[in-house]
C-alpha positions as CSV (number, residue, x, y, z in Angstrom):
1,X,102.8,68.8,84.0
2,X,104.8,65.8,85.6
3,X,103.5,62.2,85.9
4,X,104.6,60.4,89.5
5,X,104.3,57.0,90.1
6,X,105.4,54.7,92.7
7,X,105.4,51.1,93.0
8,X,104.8,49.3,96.0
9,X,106.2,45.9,97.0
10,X,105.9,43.9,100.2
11,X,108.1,40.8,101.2
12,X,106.0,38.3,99.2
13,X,106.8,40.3,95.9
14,X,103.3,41.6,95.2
15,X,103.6,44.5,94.0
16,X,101.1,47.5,93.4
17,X,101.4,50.7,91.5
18,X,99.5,54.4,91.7
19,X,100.7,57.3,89.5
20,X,99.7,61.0,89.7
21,X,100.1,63.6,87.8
22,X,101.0,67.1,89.4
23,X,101.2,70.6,87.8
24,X,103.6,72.6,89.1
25,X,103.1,76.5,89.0
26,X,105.9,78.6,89.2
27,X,105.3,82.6,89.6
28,X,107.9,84.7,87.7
29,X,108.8,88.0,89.9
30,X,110.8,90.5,88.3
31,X,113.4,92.0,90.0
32,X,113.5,96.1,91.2
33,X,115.0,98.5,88.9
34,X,118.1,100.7,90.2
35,X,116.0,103.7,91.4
36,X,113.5,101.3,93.2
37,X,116.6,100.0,94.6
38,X,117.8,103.1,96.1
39,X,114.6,103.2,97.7
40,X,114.9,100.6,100.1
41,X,118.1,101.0,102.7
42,X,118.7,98.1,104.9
43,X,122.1,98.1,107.5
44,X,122.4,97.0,110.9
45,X,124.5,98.4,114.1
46,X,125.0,96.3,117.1
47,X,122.0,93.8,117.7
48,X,119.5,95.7,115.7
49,X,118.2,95.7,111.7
50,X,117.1,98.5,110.2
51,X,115.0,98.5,107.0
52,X,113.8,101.9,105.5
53,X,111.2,102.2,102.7
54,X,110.3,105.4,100.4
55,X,107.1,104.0,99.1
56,X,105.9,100.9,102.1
57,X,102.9,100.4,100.6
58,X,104.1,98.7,96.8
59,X,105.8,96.0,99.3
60,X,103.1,93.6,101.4
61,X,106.1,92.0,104.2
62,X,109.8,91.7,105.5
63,X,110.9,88.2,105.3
64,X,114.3,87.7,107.3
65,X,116.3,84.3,107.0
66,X,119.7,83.0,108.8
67,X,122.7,81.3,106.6
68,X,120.8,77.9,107.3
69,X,118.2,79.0,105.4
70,X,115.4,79.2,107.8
71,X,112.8,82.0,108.2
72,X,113.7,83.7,111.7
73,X,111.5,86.6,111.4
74,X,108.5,87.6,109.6
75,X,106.5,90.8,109.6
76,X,103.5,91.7,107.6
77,X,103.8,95.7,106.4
78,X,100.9,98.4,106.8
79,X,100.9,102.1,104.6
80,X,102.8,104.0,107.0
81,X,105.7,101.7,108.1
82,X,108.5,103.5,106.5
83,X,110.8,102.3,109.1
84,X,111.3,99.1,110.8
85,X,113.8,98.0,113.8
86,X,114.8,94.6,114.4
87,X,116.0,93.0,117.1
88,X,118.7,90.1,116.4
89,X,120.5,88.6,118.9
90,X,123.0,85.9,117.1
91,X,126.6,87.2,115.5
92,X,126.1,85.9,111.7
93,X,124.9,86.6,108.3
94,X,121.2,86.9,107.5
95,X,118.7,87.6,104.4
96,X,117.0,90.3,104.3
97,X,113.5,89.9,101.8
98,X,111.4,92.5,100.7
99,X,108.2,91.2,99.5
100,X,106.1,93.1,97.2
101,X,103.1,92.0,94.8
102,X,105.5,90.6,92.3
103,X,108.9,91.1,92.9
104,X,111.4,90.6,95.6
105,X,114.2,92.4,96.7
106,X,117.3,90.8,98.3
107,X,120.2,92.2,100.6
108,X,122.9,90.1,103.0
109,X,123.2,92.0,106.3
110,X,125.6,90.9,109.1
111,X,124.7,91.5,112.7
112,X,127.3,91.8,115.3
113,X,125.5,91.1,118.7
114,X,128.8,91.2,120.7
């Protein structure tokens, strides 16, 4: 638990302060042992991302970011998808997330859309 405050003051010098205080809530994921690891294959050829998955239904979405950081693609999993294609069409490196209940699972993929 932090405690914010700010102080306002206008050209006069009257001044006015408000604090807060927030609670910040941080979720702890654990990370995938090495045979959950070799159950999720991700590699690209040409403009295209493949993502395979032995067991789809322990992971709830595919999260997929550029270099900058910002969420290009985002794709919500069912049971059955054990296979996924996606289309990118820019040259560079992305992130690849696999989202499960609580834990992630990171990969850097580069795509070569020449």
């Amino acid at each position: 638990t932090y405690t914010v405050q700010l102080t306002v003051a206008d050209s006069a010098g009257c001044q006015s302060n408000s604090s807060v205080e927030v609670t910040i809530v941080s979720k702890q994921f654990t990370s995938l042992s090495e045979g959950e690891k070799s159950e999720i294959k991700i590699w690209s050829h040409e403009k295209s991302l493949f993502i395979s998955l032995d067991k789809p239904k322990e992971f709830a979405s595919i999260a997929i970011y550029n270099i900058l950081g910002t969420l290009i693609h985002l794709d919500e999993l069912q049971a059955n998808d054990f296979k996924q294609e996606i289309r990118i069409y820019e040259t560079g490196y992305y992130l690849v997330c696999i989202i499960g209940k609580d834990r992630r699972f990171y990969q850097k993929v580069f795509i070569n859309s020449l």
